[in-house]
C-alpha positions in Angstrom: 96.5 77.5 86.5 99.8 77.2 88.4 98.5 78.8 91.8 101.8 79.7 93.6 103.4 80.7 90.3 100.0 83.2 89.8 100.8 84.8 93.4 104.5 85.0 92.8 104.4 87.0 89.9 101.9 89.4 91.0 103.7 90.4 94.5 106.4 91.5 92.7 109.0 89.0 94.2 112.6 89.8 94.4 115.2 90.1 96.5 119.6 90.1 96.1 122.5 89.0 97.6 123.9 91.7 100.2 126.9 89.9 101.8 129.6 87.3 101.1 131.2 86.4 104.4 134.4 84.9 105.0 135.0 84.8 108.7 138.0 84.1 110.8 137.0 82.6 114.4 136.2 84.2 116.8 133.3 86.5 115.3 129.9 87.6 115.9 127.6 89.9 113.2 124.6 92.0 114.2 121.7 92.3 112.0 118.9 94.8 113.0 115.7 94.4 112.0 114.5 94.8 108.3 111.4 95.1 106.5 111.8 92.1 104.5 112.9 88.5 104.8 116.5 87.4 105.4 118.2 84.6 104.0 121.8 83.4 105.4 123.9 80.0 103.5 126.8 78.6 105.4 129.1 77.2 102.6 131.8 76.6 105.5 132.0 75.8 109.0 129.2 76.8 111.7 127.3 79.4 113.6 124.6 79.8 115.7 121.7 82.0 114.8 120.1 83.7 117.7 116.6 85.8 117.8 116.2 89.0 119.8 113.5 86.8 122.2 115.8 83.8 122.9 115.7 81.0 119.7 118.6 79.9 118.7 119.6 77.7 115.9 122.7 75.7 115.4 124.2 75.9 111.8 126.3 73.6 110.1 127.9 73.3 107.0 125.2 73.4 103.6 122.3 74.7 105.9 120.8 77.6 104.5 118.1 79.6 107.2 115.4 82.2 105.9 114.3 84.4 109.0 111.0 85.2 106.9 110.1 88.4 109.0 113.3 90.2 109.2 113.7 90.1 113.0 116.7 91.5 114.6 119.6 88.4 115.3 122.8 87.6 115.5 125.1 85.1 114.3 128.2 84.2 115.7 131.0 81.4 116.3 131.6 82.7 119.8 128.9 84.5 121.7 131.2 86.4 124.4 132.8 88.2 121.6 131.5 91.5 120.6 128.8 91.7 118.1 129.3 93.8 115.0 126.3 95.8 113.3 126.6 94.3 109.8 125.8 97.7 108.9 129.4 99.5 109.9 131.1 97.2 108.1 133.1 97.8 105.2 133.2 95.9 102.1 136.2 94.9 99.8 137.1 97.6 97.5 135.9 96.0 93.9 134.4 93.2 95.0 130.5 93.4 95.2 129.1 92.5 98.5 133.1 90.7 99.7 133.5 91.1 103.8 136.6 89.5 105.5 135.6 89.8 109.5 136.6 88.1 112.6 140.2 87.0 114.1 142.9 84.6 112.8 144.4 85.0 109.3 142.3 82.0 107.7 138.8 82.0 107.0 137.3 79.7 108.6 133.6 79.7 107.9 131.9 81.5 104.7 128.7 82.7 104.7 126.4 84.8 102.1 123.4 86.5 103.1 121.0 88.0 101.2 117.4 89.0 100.9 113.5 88.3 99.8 111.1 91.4 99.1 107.6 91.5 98.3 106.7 94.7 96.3 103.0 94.2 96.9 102.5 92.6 100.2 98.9 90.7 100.6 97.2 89.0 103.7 97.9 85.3 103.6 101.0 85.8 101.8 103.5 83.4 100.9 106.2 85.3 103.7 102.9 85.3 105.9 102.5 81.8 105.7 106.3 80.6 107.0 107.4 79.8 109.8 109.8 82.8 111.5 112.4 80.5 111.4 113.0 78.4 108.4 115.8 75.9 108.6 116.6 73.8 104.9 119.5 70.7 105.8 121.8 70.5 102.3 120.4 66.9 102.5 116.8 68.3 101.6 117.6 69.9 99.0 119.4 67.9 96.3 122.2 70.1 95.3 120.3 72.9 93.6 121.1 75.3 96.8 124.5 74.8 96.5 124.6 75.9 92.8 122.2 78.7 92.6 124.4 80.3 95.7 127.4 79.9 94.2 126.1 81.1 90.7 124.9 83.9 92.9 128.7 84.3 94.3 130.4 84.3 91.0 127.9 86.8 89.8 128.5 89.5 92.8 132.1 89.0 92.9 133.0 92.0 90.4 130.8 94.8 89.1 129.7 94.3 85.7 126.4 95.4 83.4 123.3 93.8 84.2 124.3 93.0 87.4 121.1 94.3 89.7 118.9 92.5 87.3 121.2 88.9 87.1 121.1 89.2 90.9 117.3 89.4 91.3 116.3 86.9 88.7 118.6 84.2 90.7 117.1 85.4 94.1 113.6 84.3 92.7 114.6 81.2 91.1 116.2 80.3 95.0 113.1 81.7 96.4 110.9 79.3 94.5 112.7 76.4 95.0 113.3 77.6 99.1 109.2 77.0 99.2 109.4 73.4 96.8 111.5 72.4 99.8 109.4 73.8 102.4 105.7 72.8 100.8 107.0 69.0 100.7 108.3 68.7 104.5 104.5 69.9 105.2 102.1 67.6 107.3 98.5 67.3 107.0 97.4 70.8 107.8 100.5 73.1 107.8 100.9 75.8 105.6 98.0 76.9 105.0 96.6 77.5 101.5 100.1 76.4 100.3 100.4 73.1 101.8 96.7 72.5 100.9 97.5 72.8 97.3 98.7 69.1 97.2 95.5 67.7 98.5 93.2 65.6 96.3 89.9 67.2 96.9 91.1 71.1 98.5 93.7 71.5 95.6 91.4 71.3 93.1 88.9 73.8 94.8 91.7 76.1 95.8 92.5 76.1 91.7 88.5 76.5 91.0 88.6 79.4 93.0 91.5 81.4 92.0 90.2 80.8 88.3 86.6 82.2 89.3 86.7 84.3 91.7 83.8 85.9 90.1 82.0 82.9 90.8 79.2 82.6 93.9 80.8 79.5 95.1 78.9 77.7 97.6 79.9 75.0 99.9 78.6 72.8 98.1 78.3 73.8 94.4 82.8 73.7 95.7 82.4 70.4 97.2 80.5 68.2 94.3 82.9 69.6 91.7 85.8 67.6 94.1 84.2 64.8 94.8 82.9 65.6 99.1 79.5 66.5 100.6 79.2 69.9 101.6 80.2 69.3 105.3 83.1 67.0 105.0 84.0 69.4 102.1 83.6 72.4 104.6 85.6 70.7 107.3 88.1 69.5 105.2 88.5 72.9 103.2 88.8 74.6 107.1 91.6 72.3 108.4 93.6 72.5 106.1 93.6 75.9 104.4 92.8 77.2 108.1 90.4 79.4 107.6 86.5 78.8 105.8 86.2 78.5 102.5 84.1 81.7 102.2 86.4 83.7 103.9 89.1 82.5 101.3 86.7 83.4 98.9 86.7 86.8 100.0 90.5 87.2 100.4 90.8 85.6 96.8 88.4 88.5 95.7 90.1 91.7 97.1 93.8 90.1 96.2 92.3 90.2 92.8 90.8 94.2 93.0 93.7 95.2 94.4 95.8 94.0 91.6 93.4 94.9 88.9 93.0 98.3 90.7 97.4 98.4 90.6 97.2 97.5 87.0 94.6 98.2 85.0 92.4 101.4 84.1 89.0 99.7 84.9 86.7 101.6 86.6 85.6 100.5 90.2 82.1 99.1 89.1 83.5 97.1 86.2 86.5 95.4 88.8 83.3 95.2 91.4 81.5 92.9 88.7 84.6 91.5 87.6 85.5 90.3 91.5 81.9 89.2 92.3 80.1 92.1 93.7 76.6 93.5 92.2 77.5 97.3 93.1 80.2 99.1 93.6 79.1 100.3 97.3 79.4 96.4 98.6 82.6 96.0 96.5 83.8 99.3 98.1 82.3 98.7 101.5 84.3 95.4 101.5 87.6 96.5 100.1 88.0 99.2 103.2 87.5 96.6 105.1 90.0 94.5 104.1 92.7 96.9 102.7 92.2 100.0 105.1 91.9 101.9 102.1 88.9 102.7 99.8 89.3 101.5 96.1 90.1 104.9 94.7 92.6 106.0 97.5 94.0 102.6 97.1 94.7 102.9 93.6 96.0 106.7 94.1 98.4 105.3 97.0 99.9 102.7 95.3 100.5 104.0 91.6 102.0 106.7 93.4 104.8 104.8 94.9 104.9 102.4 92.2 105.0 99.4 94.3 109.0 100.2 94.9 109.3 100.8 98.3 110.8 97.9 99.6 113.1 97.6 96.3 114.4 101.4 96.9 115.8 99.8 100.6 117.3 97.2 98.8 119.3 99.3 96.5 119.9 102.0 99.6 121.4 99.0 101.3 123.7 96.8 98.6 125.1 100.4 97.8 126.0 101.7 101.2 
């Protein structure tokens, strides 16, 4: 079982591109906070990113930034001009997404920004799990950025059929290699469950887990199928997935009821059994817990929405 590619496809991932920039100095562009994460690519020139509480990051040419939480920030080439709300400004008539901004008569920086949405949003998610502020150098990356943008580009640049769809396919493909990237500049112990997938012994387990999570895993029923005693095995598990192994378990467990409750037509006892619970009152019990919701109202909730309410911002925004 491909873990990440498992948890990708069931939170719905997607995501656009919203802007193409071309920028004449001096300029400075708003953006207000946003229920998803934010991706900007400078093709051209630099800019500094700020946050609303006081980071800022220098850009230059080739990086591409993700501000994973959606905070408010700016970017700008000069930070005594003016900021603009990116949201008042007007793009060019016929071409998707096309803003000209700033002074002088020459662009001199381009920029495209887009987005990354989760449809079904989980504790521990792979958003959850980055940093706020995730920088990629173009030398990190070995030229795939470069052409999945510009594909990206060339496919926004005039309305045609299919276009939403084209967009959103190429926003996962960037996404996925955005965390390849990420996952391999990891140390011992960042990332969480993510970074813990490349480990010798915890990768395994992580991958027993998500296979079984039916399964009454013990400490160390977990740690003789890897190759550790139960206490390194614990330790190990706890360090670098950062939380216990049991409390994984559990996660693992209502991530899986609450897609099979999303899903499927099972009743409640038989996705109780299913997830490892003997009754439905402990399965239930422990769902509320964990989702705010019981099983039933959780099911209602979220079939009643269809999981779209983050994609129907998306398409409010790219059409204003």
């Amino acid at each position: 079982m491909d873990i990440l590619a498992e948890v990708l496809d069931r939170v719905r991932l997607g995501g656009t591109l919203l802007f193409h920039f071309e920028l004449g100095h001096p300029w400075n562009l708003a953006l207000p906070k946003r229920p998803y994460a934010l991706f900007h690519y400078l093709s051209r020139g630099s800019a500094t990113l700020a946050l609303e509480q006081g980071r800022e990051l220098h850009m230059t040419e080739g990086d591409f930034v993700v501000v994973t939480r959606g905070e408010p920030h700016v970017i700008y080439s000069d930070s005594q001009t003016e900021p603009v709300q990116v949201v008042d400004i007007d793009r060019l008539a016929g071409r998707l997404g096309l803003v000209r901004h700033g002074g002088g008569e020459q662009p001199l920086a381009t920029m495209i920004c887009g987005n990354f949405t989760v449809a079904r949003p989980s504790r521990g998610s792979v958003l959850e799990l980055l940093p706020p502020l995730l920088l990629l150098k173009p030398a990190e990356d070995g030229g795939w950025l470069e052409a999945i943008l510009q594909r990206m580009v060339s496919e926004a640049a005039f309305e045609r059929p299919g276009q939403g769809v084209a967009l959103s396919r190429l926003t996962e493909v960037l996404f996925v290699e955005v965390l390849r990237s990420w996952i391999k500049s990891l140390g011992p112990g960042e990332g969480g469950w993510l970074g813990a997938m490349a480990d010798p012994h915890i990768g395994p387990a992580l991958q027993l887990i998500h296979e079984r999570p039916d399964r009454p895993w013990t400490l160390g029923e977990l740690g003789q199928s890897v190759g550790l005693g139960r206490s390194a095995f614990s330790a190990r598990f706890t360090k670098l997935v950062g939380e216990s192994m049991y409390r994984y378990l559990i996660a693992r467990r209502m991530s899986e009821a609450a897609f099979l409750l999303e899903t499927s037509d099972e009743g409640i006892a038989r996705i109780a059994t299913r997830v490892g619970y003997e009754t439905p009152a402990a399965f239930s019990k422990l769902f509320h817990r964990h989702h705010g919701l019981s099983p039933g109202r959780y099911r209602a909730v979220r079939r009643s929405d269809g999981g779209l309410r983050q994609g129907g911002v998306l398409e409010e925004e790219v059409a204003d």
